[in-house]
FIKOLTOR-922638 format. One record per residue (C-alpha): x, y, z; residue in one letter. Coordinates in steps of 0.1 Angstrom, whole numbers, padded with zeros to 4 digits, always signed. Layout:
REM FIKOLTOR-922638
XYZA ...
REM end
This chain:
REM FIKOLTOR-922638
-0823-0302-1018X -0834-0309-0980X -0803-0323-0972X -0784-0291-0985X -0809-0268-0967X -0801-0286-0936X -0761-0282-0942X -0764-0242-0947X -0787-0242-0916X -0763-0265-0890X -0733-0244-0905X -0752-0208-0899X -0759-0219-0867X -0725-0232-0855X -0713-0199-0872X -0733-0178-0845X -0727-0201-0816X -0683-0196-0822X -0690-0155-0827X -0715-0149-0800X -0743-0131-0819X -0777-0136-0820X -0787-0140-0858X -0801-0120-0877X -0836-0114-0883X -0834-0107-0920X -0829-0120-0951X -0789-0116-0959X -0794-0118-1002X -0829-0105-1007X -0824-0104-1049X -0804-0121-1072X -0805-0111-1110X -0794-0143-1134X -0782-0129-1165X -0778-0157-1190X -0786-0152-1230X -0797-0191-1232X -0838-0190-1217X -0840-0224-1208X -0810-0223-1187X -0819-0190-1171X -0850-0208-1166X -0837-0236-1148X -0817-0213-1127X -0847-0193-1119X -0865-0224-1101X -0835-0241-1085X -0830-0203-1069X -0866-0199-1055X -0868-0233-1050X -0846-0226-1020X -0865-0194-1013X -0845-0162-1030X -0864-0140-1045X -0849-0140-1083X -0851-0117-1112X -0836-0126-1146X -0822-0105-1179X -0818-0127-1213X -0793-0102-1224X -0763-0077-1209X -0787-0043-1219X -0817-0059-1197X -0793-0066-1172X -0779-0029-1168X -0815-0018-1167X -0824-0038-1140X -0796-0029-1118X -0798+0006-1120X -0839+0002-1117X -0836-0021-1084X -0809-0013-1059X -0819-0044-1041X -0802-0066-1061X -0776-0082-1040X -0764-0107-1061X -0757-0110-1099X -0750-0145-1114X -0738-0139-1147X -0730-0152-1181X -0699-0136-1195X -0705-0150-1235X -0735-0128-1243X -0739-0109-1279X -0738-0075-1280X -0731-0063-1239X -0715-0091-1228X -0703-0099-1191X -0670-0083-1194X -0686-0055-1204X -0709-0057-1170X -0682-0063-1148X -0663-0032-1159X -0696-0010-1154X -0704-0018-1122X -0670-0020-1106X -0673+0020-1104X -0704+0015-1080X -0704+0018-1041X -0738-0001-1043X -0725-0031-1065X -0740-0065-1060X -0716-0096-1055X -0712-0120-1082X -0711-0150-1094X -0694-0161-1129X -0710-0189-1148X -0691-0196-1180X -0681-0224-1206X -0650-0209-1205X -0624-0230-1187X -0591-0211-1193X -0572-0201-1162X -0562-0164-1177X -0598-0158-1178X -0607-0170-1146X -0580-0145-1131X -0591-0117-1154X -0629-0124-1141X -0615-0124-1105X -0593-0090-1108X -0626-0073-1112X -0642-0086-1078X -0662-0113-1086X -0668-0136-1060X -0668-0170-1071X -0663-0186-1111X -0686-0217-1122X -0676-0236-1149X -0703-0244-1173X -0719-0271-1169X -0721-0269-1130X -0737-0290-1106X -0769-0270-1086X -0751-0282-1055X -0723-0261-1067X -0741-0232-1073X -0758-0237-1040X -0731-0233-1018X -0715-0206-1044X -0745-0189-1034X -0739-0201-0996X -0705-0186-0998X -0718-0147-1005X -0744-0153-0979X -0720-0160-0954X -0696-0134-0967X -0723-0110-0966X -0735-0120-0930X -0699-0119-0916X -0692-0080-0933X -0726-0071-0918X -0712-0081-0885X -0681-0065-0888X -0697-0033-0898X -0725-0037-0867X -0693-0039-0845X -0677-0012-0861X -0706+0010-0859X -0714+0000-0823X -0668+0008-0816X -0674+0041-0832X -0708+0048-0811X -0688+0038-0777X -0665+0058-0786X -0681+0087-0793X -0702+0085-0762X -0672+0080-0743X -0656+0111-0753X -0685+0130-0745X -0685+0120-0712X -0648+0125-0706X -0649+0161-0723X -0683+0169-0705X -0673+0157-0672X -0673+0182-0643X -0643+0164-0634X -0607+0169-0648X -0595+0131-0666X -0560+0130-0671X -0535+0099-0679X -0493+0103-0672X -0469+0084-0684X -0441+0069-0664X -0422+0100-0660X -0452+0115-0646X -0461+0136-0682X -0494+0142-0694X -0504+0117-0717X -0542+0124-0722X -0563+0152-0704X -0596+0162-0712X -0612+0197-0720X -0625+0203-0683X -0591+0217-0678X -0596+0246-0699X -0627+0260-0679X -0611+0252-0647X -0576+0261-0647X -0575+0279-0686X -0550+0255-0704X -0558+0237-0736X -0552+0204-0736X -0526+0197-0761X -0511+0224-0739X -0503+0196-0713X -0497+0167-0736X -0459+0158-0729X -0458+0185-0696X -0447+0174-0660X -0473+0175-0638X -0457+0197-0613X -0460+0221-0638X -0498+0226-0625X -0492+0222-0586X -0485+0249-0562X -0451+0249-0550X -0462+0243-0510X -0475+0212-0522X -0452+0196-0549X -0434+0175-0522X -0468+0160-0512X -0477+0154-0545X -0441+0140-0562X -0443+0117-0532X -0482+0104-0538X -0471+0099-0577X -0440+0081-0567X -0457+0052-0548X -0461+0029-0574X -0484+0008-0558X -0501-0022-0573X -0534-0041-0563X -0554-0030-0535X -0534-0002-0524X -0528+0012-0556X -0554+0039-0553X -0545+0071-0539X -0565+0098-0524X -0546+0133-0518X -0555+0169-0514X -0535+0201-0533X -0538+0232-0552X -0534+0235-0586X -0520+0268-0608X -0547+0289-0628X -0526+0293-0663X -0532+0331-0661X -0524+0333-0624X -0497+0359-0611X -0461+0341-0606X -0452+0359-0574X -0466+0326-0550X -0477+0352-0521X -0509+0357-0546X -0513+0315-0556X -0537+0310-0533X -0567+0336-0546X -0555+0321-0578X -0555+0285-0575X -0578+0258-0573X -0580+0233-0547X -0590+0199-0557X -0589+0161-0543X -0568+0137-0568X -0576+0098-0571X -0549+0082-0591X -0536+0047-0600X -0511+0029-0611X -0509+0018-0646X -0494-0015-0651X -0485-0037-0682X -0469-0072-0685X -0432-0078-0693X -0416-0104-0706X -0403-0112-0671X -0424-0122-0644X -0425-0087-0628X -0450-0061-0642X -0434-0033-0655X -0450+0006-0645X -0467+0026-0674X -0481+0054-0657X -0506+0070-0642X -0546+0076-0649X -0571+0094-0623X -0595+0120-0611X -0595+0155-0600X -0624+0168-0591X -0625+0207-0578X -0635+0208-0539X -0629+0247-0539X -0664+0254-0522X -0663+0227-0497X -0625+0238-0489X -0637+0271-0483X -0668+0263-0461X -0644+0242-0442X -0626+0275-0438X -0650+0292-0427X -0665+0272-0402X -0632+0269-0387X -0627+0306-0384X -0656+0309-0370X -0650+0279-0344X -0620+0304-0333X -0626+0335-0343X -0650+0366-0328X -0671+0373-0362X -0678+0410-0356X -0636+0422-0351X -0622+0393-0372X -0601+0385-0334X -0589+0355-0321X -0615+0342-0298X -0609+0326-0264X -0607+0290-0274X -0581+0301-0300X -0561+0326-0275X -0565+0295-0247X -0547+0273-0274X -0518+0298-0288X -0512+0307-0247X -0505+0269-0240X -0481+0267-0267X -0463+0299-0255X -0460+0287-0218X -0444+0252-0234X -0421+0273-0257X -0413+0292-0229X -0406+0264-0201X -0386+0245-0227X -0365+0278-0231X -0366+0293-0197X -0382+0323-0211X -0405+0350-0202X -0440+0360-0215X -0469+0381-0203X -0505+0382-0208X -0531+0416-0204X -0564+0416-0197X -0579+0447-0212X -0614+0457-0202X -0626+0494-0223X -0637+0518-0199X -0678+0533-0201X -0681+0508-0230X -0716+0501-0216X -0726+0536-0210X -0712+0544-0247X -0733+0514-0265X -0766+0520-0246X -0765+0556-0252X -0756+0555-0289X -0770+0522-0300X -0750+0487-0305X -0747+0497-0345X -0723+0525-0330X -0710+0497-0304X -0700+0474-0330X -0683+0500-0347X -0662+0515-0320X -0654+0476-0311X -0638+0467-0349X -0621+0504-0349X -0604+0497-0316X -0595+0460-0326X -0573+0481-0355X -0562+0503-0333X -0553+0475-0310X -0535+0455-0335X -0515+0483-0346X -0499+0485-0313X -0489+0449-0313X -0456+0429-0328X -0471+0402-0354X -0463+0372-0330X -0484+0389-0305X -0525+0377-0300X -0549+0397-0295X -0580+0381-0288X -0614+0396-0280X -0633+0373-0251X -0662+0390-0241X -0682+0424-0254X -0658+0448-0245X -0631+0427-0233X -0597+0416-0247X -0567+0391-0239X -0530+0399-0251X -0504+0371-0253X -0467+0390-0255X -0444+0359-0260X -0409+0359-0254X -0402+0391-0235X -0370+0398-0218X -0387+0417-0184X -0414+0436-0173X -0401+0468-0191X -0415+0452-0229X -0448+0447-0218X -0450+0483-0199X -0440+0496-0232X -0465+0481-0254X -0496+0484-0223X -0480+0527-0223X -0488+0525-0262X -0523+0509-0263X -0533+0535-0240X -0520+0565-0257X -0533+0551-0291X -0563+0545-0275X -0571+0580-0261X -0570+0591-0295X -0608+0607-0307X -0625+0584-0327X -0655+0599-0347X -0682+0570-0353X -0717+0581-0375X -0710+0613-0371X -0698+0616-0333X -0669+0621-0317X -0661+0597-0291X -0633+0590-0263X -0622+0556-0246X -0601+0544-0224X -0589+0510-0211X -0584+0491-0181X -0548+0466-0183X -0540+0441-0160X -0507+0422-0167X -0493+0387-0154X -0460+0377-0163X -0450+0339-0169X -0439+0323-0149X -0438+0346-0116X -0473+0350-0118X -0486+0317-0129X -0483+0287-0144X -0511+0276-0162X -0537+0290-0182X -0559+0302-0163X -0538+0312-0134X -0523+0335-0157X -0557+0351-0174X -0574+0352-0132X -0544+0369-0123X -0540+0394-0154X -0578+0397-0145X -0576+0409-0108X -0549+0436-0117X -0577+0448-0143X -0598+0456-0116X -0576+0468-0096X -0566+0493-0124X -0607+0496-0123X -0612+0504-0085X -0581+0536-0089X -0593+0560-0114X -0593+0529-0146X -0572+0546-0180X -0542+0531-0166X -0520+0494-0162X -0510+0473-0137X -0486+0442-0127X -0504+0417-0109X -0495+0416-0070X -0504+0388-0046X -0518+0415-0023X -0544+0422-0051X -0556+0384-0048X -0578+0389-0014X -0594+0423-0030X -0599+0406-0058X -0612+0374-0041X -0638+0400-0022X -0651+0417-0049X -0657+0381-0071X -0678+0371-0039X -0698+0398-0031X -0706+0403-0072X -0718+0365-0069X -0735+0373-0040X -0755+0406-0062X -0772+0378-0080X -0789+0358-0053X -0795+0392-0031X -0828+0401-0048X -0838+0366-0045X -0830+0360-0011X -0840+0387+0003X -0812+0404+0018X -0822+0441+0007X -0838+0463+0025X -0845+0502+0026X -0839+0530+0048X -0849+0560+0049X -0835+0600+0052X -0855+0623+0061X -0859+0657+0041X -0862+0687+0067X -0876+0721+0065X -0851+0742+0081X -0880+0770+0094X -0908+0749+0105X -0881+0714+0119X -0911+0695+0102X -0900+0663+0077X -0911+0678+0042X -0898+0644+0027X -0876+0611+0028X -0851+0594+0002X -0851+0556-0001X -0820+0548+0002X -0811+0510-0008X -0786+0486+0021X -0776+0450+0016X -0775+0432+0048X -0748+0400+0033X -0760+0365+0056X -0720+0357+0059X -0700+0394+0054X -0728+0416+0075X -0740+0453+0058X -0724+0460+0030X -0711+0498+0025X -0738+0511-0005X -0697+0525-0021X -0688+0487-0020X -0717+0471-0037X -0735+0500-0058X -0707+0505-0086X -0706+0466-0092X -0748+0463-0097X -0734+0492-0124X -0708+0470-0135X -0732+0442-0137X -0764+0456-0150X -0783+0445-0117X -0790+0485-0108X -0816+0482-0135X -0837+0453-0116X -0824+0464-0077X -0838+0499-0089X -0869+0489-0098X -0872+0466-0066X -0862+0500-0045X -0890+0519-0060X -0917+0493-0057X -0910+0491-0021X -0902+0525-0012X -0939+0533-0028X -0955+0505-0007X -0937+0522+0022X -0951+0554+0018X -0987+0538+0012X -0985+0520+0041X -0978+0554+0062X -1007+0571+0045X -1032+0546+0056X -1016+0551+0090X -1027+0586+0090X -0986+0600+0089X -0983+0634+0071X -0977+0636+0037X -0941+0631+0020X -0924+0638-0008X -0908+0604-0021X -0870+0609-0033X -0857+0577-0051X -0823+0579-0069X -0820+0571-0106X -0793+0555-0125X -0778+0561-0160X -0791+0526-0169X -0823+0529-0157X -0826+0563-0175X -0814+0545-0210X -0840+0516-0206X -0872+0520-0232X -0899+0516-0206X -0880+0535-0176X -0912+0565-0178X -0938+0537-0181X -0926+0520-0155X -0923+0547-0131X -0964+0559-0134X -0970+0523-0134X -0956+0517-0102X -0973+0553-0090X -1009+0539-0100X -1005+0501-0088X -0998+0515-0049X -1023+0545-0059X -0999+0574-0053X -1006+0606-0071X -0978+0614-0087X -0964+0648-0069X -0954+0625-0039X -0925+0610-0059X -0893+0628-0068X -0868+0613-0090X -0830+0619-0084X -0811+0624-0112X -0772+0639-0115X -0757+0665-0139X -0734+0635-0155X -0764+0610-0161X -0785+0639-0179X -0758+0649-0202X -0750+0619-0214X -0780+0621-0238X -0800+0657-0230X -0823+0647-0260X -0838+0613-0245X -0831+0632-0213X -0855+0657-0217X -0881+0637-0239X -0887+0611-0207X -0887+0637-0180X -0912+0660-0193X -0936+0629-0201X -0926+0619-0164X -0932+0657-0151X -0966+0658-0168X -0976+0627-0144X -0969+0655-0114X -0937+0636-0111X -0905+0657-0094X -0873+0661-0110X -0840+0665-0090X -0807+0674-0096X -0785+0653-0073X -0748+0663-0064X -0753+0698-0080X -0723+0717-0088X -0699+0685-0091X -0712+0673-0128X -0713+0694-0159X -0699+0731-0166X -0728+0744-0185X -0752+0750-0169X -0781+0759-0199X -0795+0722-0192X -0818+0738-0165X -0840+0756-0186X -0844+0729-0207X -0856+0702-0181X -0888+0701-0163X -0868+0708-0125X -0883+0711-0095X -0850+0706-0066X -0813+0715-0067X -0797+0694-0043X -0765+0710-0033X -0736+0681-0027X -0723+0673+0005X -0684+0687-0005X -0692+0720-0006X -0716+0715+0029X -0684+0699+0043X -0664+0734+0036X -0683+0756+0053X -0661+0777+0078X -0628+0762+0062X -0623+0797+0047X -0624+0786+0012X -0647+0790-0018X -0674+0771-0009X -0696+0793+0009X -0691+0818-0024X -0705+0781-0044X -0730+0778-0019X -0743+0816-0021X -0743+0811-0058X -0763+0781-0058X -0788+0793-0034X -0791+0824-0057X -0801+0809-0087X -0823+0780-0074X -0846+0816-0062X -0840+0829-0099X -0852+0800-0112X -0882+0794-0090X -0867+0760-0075X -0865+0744-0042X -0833+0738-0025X -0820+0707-0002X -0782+0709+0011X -0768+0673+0017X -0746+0660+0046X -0751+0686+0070X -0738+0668+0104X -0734+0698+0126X -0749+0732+0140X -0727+0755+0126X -0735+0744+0087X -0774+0744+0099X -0768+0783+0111X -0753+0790+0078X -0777+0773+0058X -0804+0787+0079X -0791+0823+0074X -0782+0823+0032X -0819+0811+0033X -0814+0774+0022X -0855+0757+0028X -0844+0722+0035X -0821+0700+0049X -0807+0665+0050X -0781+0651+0068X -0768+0633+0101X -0781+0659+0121X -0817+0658+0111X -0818+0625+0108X -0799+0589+0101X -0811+0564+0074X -0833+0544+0089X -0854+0509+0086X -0893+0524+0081X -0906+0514+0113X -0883+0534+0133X -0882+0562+0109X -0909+0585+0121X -0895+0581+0162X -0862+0592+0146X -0879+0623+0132X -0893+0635+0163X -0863+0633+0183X -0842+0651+0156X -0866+0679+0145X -0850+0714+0147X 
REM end
């Protein structure tokens, strides 16, 4: 018996070294049911069995059998007696052979006939024992079903743990994020999974058999035919490529493809199998796509941004820089011509700071359409600065096609545009350069385009020009003394002089204006005509007005504590400085810092300035007149036709402009203007000041309509504070 034991254990365990399985941990026959009709035999059976430790039921008859078998589905094993009265073990064997759940079994008969024996085995019995048997026999009968058992266990585990895989596989192939696909060698669709239907709206039997072309836009089917032809092995047989593919429902005309497809990064490999010759022969292909639509789009959009100006959707220097390189190369290669503008919009500044930079934005975006109406599509318009623009006009046969095209940007442009509500006009400043008489390079060309712009500016603007050496030293001047702006405040090279204000009755100085010089360390005084439009240009009139004020006031404070008479203070005031948010504030501020009561200061203002927004106009001067603060009306008679403003405004001075003083005895209308003026300056209760008056004759005349005050060459030059009070005494009338 030990030495048997030992047998099945040395087998069992050779059995799981050769398959690689860790044994089990059960039992593998738990109950075996001996049917036999003889007891003492059954008996014997019964002991030998649990001897070597089954558990072991018995039935002396075929009706306990059935019983038992349908009372114990644990039975695993039936040995059985086929000569039994009344059921015998035919009669068994033909029951149970219906059952799913039947145990194995072993035949143990007196019966030695071979017919039998097959009969016995046609209805599944395991193994036939031939009465009488040795227990060794019946042992490794016994054995035999174990191991038969143990191995259709195994077999099912594997099967089981097969389906599992497989199942766990296809959920992650159908639930990946990614589309899976296989080809064959002809580059069909062998496999894909169901991520294709939510990405690109095919089904994937659908594609089963297809080309793969049949998914790829047509700009990239060359790229892609050529990837999938490189039938790469080993380490290079990986691929990594970039197309779009075709949504199923997308339209077929291609010019929509690309709001309809998807773009998406492909990893693929080769598929190879062995031949029977030594070379492998190709299969197909199996890989990855994987949808990079939102990356490819942020990639998009950083790059437009990288060369685009966001708010007009316009090329943007870098860009323009790039596409006018290309264009002089095209055009050296060729011998060709091309030209490049400079456009610069005209009271852009005045426009946004009077209406807000909402409205700015606005008029810039509707005059990039306009712009880009005017244009031929290999043309560039790029926008390079806030209210600046660059035009590339490749390949033009003369000077005549880019005249043509600058002649309908203007007239286009003069057109009313009506932004929130409000109607508004512009006009632009061109300067042109033509390749290659006018430069070579880049930025020749664009400095050059540049200086005729402000040439264009410095004659009336709303016009074009051709670039001209001559403009070069202008140009050169005004780039110098605009540098120059920058460092004056800092350097100290400003000063102020001052006009005296003179009472045409009495001779005595009623008042002075500041007026603002620039003494330049290397080009000497600067005309105020040269230098006072570019602080405009430049925004500096806001900070150099300010810096007049302050000292003008410390001027007239230090005058006042020599005991001088009392003077009215007149300071002139810019559009910008009117348009800034704390202009009023910092006006009384200034007033109280030097302790000047407020009466003593007379702001300067023209008709133009005040018009250009009556509203905040008339909100600041009022909380400026309530200070005792003056209000004048420089140039009067030169700005705007209506003339109603002036009983809206707190006014104290008309000051008449030095034109019409210049026409007196000339024997035109003036003097009729200048009777007019001095009549309704007495209607309305206001004082009266005539600028320019440089000779006797214009004094007499003045003197005689009845015209209080004076100011000119006569009375008095601009100048430096210390000398300003000899020069009043020696020019009193």
């Amino acid at each position: 018996m030990d030495r048997t034991k030992s047998w099945l254990g040395a087998d069992y365990n050779a059995y799981v070294d050769n398959s690689n399985e860790q044994p089990d941990s059960g039992t593998v026959l738990e109950t075996i049911l001996v049917v036999d009709d003889d007891s003492k035999m059954l008996q014997s059976v019964k002991d030998l069995l649990e001897c070597y430790g089954y558990h072991c039921l018995t039935a002396s008859n075929g009706q306990q059998a059935l019983q038992q078998l349908n009372s114990n589905p644990t039975i695993d094993l039936l040995i059985l007696d086929l000569n039994m009265p009344d059921v015998d073990g035919h009669d068994i064997l033909k029951q149970i052979s219906h059952s799913d759940t039947a145990p194995d079994v072993i035949v143990v008969s007196g019966e030695a006939s071979f017919d039998r024996a097959t009969q016995v085995l046609r209805h599944g019995v395991h193994d036939y024992l031939r009465k009488p048997y040795l227990p060794e026999d019946l042992i490794h009968a016994i054995e035999r079903v174990s191991t038969k058992r143990r191995m259709e266990r195994k077999v099912h585990a594997m099967h089981q743990r097969l389906l599992n895989s497989e199942q766990r596989h296809r959920f992650i192939v159908n639930n990946s994020p990614d589309i899976i696909y296989m080809l064959d060698s002809n580059g069909c669709f062998s496999f894909v999974n169901e991520r294709i239907k939510s990405l690109l709206g095919y089904e994937p039997e659908e594609l089963v058999g297809c080309h793969f072309s049949k998914l790829i836009h047509k700009d990239d089917r060359e790229k892609a035919e050529h990837s999938f032809s490189e039938r790469r092995t080993g380490a290079r047989a990986s691929h990594n490529i970039e197309f779009r593919l075709l949504h199923k429902n997308a339209d077929n005309n291609h010019r929509y493809f690309e709001s309809h497809s998807i773009t998406i990064e492909l990893s693929a490999m080769g598929v190879y199998a062995e031949s029977e010759q030594p070379r492998k022969g190709f299969i197909g292909t199996y890989g990855v796509i994987r949808d990079i639509s939102e990356r490819k789009r942020a990639e998009e959009l950083v790059n437009f941004q990288l060369y685009h100006d966001l708010l007009t959707k316009l090329p943007n220097r870098a860009l323009f820089r790039d596409r006018l390189k290309q264009a002089i190369a095209h055009a050296k290669r060729n011998q060709s011509q091309l030209a490049v503008m400079y456009l610069d919009m005209d009271r852009f500044k005045i426009i946004n700071d009077s209406l807000g930079h909402l409205v700015g934005d606005q008029l810039l975006q509707t005059v990039a359409v306009k712009l880009r109406s005017c244009l031929r599509d290999s043309d560039t318009l790029a926008r390079v600065g806030g209210d600046e623009f660059n035009l590339l006009l490749p390949n033009i046969n003369s000077e005549q096609d880019a005249t043509i095209i600058a002649t309908k940007i203007l007239r286009e442009i003069e057109k009313p545009m009506v932004l929130e509500g409000i109607e508004v006009f512009i006009s632009f400043s061109i300067g042109i350069a033509v390749y290659p008489q006018d430069g070579e390079t880049i930025d020749s060309l664009i400095k050059h385009a540049d200086t005729a712009m402000y040439h264009v500016k410095e004659h009336g603007k709303k016009n074009f020009e051709f670039y001209d050496a001559s403009m070069k030293t202008k140009h050169t001047r005004h780039l110098s003394l605009e540098s120059g702006l920058r460092k004056a405040l800092d350097q100290d090279e400003l000063r102020v002089e001052y006009q005296p204000q003179v009472d045409i009755d009495s001779g005595n100085v009623t008042g002075v204006e500041a007026l603002i010089r620039w003494e330049h360390p290397e080009n000497g005084l600067i005309p105020p005509s040269e230098f006072i439009p570019l602080t405009e240009e430049t925004g500096l009139i806001t900070d150099m007005g300010r810096w007049l004020l302050d000292s003008a006031c410390a001027t007239i404070k230090h005058w006042a504590a020599q005991g001088l008479p009392e003077v009215t203070l007149a300071v002139n005031v810019s559009a910008r400085e009117l348009m800034q948010s704390d202009f009023t504030d910092y006006v009384i501020n200034t007033l109280k810092h030097h302790n000047l009561p407020g009466h003593m200061l007379e702001l300067e203002i023209t008709e133009n300035v005040l018009m250009r927004d009556m509203e905040q106009s008339v909100h600041k001067l009022k909380k400026l007149a309530a200070y005792g603060i003056r209000i004048a009306v420089d140039d009067f008679g030169t700005g705007y036709s209506s003339l109603s403003y002036l009983q809206n405004l707190p006014l104290n001075t008309l000051k008449i402009d030095r034109s019409f003083i210049a026409d007196i005895g000339s024997g035109n209308d003036s003097n009729t203007i200048i009777y007019a003026i001095v009549a309704m300056a007495k209607g309305l209760d206001l004082n009266l000041v005539a600028e320019g008056v440089e000779n006797e004759d214009q004094l007499k005349f003045l003197k005689k309509i009845g015209c209080p005050t004076v100011q000119g060459y006569l009375t008095g030059h601009p100048s430096p504070s210390d000398e300003v009070w000899s020069t009043f005494s020696k020019a009193a009338i």
